[in-house]
mmCIF entry with sequence, helices, sheets and N, C-alpha, C, O atoms, coordinates in Angstrom:
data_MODEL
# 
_entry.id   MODEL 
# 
_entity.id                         1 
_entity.type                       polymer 
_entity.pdbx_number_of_molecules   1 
# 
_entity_poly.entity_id                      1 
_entity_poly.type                           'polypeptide(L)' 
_entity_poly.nstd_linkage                   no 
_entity_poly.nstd_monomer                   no 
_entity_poly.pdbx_seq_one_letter_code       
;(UNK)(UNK)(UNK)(UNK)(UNK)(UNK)(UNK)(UNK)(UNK)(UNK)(UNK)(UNK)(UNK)(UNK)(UNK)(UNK)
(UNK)(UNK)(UNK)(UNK)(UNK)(UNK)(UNK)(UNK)(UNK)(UNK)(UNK)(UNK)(UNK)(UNK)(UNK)(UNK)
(UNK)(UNK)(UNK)(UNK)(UNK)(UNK)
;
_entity_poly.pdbx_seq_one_letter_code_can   XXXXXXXXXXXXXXXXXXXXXXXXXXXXXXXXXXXXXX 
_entity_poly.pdbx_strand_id                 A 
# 
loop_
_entity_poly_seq.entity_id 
_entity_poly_seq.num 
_entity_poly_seq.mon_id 
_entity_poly_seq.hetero 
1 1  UNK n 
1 2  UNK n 
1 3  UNK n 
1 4  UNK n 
1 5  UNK n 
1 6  UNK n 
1 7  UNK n 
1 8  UNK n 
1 9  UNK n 
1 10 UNK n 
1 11 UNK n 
1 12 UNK n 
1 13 UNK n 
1 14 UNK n 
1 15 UNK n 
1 16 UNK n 
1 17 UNK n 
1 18 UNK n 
1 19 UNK n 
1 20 UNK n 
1 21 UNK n 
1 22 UNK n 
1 23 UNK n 
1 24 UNK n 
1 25 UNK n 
1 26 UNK n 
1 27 UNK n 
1 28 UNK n 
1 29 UNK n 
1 30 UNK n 
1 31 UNK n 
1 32 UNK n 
1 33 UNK n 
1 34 UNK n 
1 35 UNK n 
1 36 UNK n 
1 37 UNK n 
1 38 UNK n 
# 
_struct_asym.id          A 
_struct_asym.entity_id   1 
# 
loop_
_atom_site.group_PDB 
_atom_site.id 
_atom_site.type_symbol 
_atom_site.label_atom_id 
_atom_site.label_alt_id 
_atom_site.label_comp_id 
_atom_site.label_asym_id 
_atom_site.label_entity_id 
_atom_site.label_seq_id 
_atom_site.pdbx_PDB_ins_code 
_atom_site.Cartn_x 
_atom_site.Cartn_y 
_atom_site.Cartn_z 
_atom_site.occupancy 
_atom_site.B_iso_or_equiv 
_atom_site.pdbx_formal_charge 
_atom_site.auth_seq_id 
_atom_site.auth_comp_id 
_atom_site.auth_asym_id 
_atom_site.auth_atom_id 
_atom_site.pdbx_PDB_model_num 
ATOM 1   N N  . UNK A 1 1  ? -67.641 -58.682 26.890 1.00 0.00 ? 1  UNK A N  1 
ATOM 2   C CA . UNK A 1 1  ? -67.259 -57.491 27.623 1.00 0.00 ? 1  UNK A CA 1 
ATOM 3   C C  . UNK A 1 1  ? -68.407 -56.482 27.509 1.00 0.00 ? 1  UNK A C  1 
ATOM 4   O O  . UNK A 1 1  ? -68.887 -56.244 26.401 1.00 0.00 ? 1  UNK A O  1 
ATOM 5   N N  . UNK A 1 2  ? -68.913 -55.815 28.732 1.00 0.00 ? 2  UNK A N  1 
ATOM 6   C CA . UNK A 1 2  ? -69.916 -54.649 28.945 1.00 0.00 ? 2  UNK A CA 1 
ATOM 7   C C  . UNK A 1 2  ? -69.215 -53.537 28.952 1.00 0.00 ? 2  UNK A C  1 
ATOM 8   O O  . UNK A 1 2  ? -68.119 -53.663 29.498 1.00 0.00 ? 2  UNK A O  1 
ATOM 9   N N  . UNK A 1 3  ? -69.454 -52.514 28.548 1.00 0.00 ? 3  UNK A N  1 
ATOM 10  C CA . UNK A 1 3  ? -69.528 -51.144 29.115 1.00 0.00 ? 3  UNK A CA 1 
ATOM 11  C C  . UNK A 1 3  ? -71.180 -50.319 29.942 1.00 0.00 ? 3  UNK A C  1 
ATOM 12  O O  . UNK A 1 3  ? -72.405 -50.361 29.827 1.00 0.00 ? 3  UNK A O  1 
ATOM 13  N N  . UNK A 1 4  ? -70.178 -49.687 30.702 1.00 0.00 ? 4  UNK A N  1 
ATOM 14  C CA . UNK A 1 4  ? -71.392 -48.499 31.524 1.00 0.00 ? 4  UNK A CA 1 
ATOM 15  C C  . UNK A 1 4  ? -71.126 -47.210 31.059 1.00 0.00 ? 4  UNK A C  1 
ATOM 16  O O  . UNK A 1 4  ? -69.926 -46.953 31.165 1.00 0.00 ? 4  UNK A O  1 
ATOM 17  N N  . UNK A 1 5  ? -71.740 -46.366 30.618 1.00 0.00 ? 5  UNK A N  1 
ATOM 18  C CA . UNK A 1 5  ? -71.987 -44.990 30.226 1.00 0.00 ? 5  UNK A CA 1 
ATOM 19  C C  . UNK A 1 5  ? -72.212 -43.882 31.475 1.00 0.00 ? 5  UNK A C  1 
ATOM 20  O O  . UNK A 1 5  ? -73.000 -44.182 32.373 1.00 0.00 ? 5  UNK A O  1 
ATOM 21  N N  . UNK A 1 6  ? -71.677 -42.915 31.500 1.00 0.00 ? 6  UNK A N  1 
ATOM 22  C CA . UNK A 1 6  ? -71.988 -42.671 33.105 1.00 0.00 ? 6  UNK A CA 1 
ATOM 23  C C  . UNK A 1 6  ? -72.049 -40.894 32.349 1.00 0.00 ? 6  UNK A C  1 
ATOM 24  O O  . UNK A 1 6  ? -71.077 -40.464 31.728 1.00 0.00 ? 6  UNK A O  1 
ATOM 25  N N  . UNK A 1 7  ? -73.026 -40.253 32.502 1.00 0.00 ? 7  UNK A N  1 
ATOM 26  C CA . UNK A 1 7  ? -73.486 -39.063 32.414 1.00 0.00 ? 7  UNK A CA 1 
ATOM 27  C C  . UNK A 1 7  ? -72.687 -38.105 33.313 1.00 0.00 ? 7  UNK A C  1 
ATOM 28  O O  . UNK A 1 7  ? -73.011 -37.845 34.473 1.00 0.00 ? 7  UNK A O  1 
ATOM 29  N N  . UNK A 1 8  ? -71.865 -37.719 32.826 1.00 0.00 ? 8  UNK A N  1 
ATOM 30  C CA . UNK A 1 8  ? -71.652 -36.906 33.637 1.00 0.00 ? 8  UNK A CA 1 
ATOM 31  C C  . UNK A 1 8  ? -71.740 -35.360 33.657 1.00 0.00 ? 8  UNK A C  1 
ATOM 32  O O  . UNK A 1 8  ? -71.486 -34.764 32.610 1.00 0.00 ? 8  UNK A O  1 
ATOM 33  N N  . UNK A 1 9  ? -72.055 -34.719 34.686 1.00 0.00 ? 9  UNK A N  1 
ATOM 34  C CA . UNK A 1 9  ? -73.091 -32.976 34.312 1.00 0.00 ? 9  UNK A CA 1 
ATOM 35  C C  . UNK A 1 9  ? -71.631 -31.808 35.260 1.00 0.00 ? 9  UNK A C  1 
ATOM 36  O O  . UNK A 1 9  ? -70.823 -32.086 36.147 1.00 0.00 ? 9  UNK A O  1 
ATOM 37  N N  . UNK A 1 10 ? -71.823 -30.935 34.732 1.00 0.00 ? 10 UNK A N  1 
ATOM 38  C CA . UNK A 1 10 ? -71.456 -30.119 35.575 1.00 0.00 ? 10 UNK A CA 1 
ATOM 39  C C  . UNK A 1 10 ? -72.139 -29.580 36.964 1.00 0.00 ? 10 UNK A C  1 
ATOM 40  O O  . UNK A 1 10 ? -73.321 -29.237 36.989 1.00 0.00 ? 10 UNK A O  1 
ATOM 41  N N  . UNK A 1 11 ? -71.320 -29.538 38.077 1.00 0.00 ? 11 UNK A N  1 
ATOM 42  C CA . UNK A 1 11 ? -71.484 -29.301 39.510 1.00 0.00 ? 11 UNK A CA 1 
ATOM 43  C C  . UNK A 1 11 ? -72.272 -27.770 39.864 1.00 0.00 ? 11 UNK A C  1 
ATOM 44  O O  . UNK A 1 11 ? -73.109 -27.469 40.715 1.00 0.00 ? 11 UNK A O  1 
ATOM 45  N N  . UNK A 1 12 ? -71.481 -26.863 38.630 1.00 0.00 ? 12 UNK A N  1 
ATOM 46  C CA . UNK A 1 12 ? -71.837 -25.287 39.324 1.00 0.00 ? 12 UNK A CA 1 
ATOM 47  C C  . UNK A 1 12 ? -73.579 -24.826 38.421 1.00 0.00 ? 12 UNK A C  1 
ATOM 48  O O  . UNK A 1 12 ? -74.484 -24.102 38.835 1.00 0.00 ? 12 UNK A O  1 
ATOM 49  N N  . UNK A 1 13 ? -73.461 -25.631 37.073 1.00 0.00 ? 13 UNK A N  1 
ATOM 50  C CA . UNK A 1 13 ? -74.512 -25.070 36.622 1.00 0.00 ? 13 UNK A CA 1 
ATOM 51  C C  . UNK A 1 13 ? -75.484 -26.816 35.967 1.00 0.00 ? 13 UNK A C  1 
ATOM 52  O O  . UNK A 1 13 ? -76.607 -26.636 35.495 1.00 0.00 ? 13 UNK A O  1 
ATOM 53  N N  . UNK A 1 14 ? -75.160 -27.690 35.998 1.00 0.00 ? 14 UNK A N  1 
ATOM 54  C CA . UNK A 1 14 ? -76.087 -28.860 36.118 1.00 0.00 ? 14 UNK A CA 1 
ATOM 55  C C  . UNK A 1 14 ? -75.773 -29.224 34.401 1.00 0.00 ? 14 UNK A C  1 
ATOM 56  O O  . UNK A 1 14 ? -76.114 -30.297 33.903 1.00 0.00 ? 14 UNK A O  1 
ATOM 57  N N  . UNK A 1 15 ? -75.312 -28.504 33.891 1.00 0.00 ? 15 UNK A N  1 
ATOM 58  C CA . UNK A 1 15 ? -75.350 -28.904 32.300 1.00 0.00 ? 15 UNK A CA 1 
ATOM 59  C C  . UNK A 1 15 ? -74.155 -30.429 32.052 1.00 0.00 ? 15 UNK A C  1 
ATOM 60  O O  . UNK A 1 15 ? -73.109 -30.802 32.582 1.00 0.00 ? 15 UNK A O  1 
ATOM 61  N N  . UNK A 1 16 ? -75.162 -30.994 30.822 1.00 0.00 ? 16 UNK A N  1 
ATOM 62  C CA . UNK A 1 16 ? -74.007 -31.842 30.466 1.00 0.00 ? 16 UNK A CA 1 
ATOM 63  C C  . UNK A 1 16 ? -72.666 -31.220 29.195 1.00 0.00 ? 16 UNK A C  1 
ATOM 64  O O  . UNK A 1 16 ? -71.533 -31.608 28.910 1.00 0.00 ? 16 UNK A O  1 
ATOM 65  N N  . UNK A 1 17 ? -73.073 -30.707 28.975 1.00 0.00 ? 17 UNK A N  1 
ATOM 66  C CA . UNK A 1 17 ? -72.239 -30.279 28.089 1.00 0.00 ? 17 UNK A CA 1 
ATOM 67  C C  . UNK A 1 17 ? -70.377 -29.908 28.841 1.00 0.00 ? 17 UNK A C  1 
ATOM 68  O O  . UNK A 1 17 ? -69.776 -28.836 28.909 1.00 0.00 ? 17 UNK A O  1 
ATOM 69  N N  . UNK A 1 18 ? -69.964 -31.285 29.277 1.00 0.00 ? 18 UNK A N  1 
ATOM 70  C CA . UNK A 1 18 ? -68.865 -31.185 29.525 1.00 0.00 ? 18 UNK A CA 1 
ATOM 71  C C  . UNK A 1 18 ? -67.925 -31.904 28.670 1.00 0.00 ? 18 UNK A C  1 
ATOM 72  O O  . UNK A 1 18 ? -68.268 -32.881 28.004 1.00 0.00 ? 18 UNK A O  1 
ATOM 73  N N  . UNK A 1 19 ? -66.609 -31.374 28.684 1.00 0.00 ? 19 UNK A N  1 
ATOM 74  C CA . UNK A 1 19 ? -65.391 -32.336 28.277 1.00 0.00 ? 19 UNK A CA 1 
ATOM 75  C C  . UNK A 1 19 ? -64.324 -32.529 28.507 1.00 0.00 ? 19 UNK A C  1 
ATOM 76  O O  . UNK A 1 19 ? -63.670 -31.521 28.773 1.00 0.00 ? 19 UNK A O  1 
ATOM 77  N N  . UNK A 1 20 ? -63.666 -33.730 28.528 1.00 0.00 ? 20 UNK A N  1 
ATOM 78  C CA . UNK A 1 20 ? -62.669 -34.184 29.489 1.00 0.00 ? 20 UNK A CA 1 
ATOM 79  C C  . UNK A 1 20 ? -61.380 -32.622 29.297 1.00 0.00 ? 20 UNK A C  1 
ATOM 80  O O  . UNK A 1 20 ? -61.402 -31.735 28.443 1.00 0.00 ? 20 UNK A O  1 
ATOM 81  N N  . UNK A 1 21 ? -60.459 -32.815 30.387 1.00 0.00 ? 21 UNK A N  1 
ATOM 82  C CA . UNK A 1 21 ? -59.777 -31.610 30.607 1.00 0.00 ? 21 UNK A CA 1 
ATOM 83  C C  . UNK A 1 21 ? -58.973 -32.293 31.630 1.00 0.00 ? 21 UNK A C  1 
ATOM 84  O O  . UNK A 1 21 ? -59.148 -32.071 32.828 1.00 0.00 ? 21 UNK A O  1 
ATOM 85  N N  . UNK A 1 22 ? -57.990 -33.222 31.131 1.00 0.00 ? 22 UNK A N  1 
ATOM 86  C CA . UNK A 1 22 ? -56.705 -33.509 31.615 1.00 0.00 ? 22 UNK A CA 1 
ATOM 87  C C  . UNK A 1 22 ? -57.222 -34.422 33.182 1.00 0.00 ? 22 UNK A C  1 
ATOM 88  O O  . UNK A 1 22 ? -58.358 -34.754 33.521 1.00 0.00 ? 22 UNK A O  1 
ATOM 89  N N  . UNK A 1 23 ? -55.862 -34.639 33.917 1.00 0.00 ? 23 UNK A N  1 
ATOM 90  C CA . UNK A 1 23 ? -56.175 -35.028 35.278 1.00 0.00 ? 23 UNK A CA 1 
ATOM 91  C C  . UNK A 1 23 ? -55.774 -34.445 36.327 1.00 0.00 ? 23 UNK A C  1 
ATOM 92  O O  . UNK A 1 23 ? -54.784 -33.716 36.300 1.00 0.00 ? 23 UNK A O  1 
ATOM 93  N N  . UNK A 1 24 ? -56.587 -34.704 37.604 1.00 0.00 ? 24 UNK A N  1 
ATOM 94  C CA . UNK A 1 24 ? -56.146 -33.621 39.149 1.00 0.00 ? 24 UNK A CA 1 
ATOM 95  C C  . UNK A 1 24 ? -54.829 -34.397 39.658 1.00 0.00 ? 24 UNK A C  1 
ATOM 96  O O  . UNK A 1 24 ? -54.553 -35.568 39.393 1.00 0.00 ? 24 UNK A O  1 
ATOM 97  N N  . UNK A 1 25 ? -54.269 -33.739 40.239 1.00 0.00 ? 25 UNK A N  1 
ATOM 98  C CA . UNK A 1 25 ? -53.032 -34.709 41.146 1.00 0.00 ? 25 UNK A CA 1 
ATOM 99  C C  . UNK A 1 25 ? -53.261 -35.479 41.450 1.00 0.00 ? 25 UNK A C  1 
ATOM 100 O O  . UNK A 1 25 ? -52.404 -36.308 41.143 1.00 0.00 ? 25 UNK A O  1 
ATOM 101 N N  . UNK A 1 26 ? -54.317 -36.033 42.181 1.00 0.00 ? 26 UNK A N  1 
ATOM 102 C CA . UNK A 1 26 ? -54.182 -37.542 42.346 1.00 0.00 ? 26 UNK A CA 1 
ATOM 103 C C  . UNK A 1 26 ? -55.140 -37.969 42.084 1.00 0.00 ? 26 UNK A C  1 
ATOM 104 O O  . UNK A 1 26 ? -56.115 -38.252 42.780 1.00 0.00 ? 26 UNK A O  1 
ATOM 105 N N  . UNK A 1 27 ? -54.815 -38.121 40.296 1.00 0.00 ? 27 UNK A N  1 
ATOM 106 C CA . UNK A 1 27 ? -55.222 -38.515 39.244 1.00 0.00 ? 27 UNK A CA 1 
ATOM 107 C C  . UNK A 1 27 ? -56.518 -38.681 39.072 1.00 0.00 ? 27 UNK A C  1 
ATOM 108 O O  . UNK A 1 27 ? -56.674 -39.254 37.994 1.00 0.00 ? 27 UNK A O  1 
ATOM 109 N N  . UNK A 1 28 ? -57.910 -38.391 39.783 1.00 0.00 ? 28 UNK A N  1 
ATOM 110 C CA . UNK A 1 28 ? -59.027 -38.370 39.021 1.00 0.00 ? 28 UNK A CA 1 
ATOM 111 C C  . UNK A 1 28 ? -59.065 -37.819 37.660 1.00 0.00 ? 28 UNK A C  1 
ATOM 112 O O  . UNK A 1 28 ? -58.011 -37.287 37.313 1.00 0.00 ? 28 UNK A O  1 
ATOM 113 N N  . UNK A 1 29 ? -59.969 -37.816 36.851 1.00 0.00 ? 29 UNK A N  1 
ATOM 114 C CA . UNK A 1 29 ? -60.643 -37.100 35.433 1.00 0.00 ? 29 UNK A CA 1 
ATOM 115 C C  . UNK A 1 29 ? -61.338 -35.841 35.577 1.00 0.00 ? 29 UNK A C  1 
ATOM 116 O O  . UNK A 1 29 ? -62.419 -35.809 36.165 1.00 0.00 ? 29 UNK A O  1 
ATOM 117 N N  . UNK A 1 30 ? -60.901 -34.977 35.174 1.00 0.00 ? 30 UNK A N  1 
ATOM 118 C CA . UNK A 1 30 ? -60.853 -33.583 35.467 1.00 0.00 ? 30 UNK A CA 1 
ATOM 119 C C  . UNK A 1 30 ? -61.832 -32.943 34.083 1.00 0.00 ? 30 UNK A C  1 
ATOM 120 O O  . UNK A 1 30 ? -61.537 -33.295 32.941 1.00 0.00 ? 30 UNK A O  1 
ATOM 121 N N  . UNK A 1 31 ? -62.622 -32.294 34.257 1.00 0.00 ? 31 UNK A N  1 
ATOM 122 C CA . UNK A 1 31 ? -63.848 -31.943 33.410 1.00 0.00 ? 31 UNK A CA 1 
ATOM 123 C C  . UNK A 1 31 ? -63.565 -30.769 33.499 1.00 0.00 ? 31 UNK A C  1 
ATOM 124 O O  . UNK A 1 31 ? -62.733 -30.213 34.217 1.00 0.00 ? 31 UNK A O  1 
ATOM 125 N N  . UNK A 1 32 ? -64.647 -30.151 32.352 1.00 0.00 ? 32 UNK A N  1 
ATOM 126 C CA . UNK A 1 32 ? -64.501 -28.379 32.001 1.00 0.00 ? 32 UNK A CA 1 
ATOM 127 C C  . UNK A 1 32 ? -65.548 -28.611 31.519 1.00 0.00 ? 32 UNK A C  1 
ATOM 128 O O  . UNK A 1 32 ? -65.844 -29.662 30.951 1.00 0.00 ? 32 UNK A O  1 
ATOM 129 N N  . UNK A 1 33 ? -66.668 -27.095 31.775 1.00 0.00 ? 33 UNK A N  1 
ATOM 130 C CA . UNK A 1 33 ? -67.889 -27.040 31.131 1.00 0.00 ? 33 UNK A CA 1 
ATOM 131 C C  . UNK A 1 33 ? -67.510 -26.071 30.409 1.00 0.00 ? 33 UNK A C  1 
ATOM 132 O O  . UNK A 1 33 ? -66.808 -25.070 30.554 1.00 0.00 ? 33 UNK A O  1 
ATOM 133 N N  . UNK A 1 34 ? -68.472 -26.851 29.095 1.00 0.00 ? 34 UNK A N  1 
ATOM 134 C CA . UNK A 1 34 ? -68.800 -25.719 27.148 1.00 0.00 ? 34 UNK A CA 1 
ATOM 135 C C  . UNK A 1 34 ? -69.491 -24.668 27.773 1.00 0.00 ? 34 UNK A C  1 
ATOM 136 O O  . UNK A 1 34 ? -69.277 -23.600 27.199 1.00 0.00 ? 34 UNK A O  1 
ATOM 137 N N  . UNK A 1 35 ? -70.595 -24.540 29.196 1.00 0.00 ? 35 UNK A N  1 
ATOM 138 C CA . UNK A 1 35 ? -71.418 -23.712 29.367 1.00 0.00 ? 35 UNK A CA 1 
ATOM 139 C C  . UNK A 1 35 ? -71.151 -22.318 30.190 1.00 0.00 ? 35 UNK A C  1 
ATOM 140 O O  . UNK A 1 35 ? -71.236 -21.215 29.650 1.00 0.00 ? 35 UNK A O  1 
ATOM 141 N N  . UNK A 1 36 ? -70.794 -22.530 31.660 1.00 0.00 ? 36 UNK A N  1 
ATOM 142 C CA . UNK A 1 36 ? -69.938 -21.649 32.189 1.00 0.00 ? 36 UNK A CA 1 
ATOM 143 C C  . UNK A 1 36 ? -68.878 -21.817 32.274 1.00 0.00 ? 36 UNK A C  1 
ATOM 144 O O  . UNK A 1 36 ? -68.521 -20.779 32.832 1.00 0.00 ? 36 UNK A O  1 
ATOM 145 N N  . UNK A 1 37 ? -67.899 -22.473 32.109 1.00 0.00 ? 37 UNK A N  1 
ATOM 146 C CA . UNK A 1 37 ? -66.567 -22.351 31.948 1.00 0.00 ? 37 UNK A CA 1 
ATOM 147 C C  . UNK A 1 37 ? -65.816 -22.694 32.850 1.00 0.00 ? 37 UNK A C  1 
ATOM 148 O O  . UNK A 1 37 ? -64.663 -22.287 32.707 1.00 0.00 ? 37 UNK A O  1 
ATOM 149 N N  . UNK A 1 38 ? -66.067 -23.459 33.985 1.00 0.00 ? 38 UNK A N  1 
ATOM 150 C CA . UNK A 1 38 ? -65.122 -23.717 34.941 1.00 0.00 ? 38 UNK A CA 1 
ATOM 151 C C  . UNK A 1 38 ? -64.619 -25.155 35.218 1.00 0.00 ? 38 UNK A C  1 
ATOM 152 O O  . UNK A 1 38 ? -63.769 -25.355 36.085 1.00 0.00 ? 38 UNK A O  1 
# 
């Protein structure tokens, strides 16, 4: 069995410093940035 690692950055300010934050209604993975906050 493999895994893929997938970077994922925040949209408004490019930082990675995100962490998971529940799910959207139809159900993607819903992120929050440590940096600006949204």
């Amino acid at each position: 069995m493999s895994y893929v690692l997938v970077k994922v950055y925040c949209p408004h300010c490019e930082t990675p410093k995100v962490k998971e934050n529940g799910v959207t209604g139809n159900g993607k993975q819903n992120f929050y940035c440590k940096d600006c906050h949204k």
